[in-house]
C-alpha positions in Angstrom: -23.1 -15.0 1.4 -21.1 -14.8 4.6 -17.8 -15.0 2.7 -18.8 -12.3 -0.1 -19.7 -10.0 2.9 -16.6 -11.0 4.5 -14.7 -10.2 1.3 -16.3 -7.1 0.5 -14.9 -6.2 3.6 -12.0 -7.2 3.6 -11.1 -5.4 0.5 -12.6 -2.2 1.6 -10.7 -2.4 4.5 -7.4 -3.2 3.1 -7.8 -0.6 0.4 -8.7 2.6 2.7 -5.2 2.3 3.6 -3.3 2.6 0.3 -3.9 6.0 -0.1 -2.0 7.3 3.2 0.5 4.7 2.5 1.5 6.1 -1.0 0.9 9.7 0.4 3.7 9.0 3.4 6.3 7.6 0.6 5.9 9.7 -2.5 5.9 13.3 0.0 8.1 11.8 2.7 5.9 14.3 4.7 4.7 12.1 7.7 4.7 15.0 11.3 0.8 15.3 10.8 0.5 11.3 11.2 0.1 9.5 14.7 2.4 7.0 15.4 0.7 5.9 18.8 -2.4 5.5 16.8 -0.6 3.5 14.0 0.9 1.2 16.3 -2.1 0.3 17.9 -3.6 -0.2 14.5 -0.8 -2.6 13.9 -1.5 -4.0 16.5 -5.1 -4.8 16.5 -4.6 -5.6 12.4 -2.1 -8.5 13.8 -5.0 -9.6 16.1 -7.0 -9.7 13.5 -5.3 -12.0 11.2 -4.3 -14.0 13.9 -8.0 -14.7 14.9 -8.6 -15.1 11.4 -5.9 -17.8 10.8 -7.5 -19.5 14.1 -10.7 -19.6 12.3 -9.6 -20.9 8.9 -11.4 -17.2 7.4 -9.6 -16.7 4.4 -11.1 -13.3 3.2 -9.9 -12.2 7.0 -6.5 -14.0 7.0 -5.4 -12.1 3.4 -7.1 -8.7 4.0 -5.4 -8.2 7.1 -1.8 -10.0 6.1 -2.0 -7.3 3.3 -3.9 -4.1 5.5 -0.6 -5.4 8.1 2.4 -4.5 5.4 0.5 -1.3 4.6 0.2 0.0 7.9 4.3 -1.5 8.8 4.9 0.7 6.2 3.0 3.9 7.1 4.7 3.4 10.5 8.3 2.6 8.8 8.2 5.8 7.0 7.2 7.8 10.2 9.9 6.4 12.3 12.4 6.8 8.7 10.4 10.7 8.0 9.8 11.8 11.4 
């Protein structure tokens, strides 16, 4: 039960930010977007799989591996779009 919570989770998670990470690239429109915010995101996503890989989680470790290249790439097209 734990891990289907856990992956439930984890895929929500992951997935909320797909949408603003398509939006950023396909409009190139990205002044409206925080990049303070995002880098603490970043941030606390890298915690987060590191504390997952400490902890053998799985569902944690791949969610935030793949939540971490979305966000890098919200922030890459802020920095790229201003």
């Amino acid at each position: 039960m734990e891990t289907l919570i856990g992956s439930a989770a984890g895929v929500i998670s992951t997935i909320c930010w797909l949408p603003q990470t398509l939006r950023a690239w396909r409009t190139r429109q990205t002044a409206d977007l925080s990049l303070p915010t995002n880098l603490m995101v970043f941030a606390s996503i890298g915690l987060w799989l590191i504390y997952g890989l400490m902890l053998d989680a799985w569902p944690m470790v791949i969610a935030n591996a793949i939540a971490l290249v979305m966000v890098g790439s919200i922030i890459t097209a802020k920095l790229k779009f201003g």
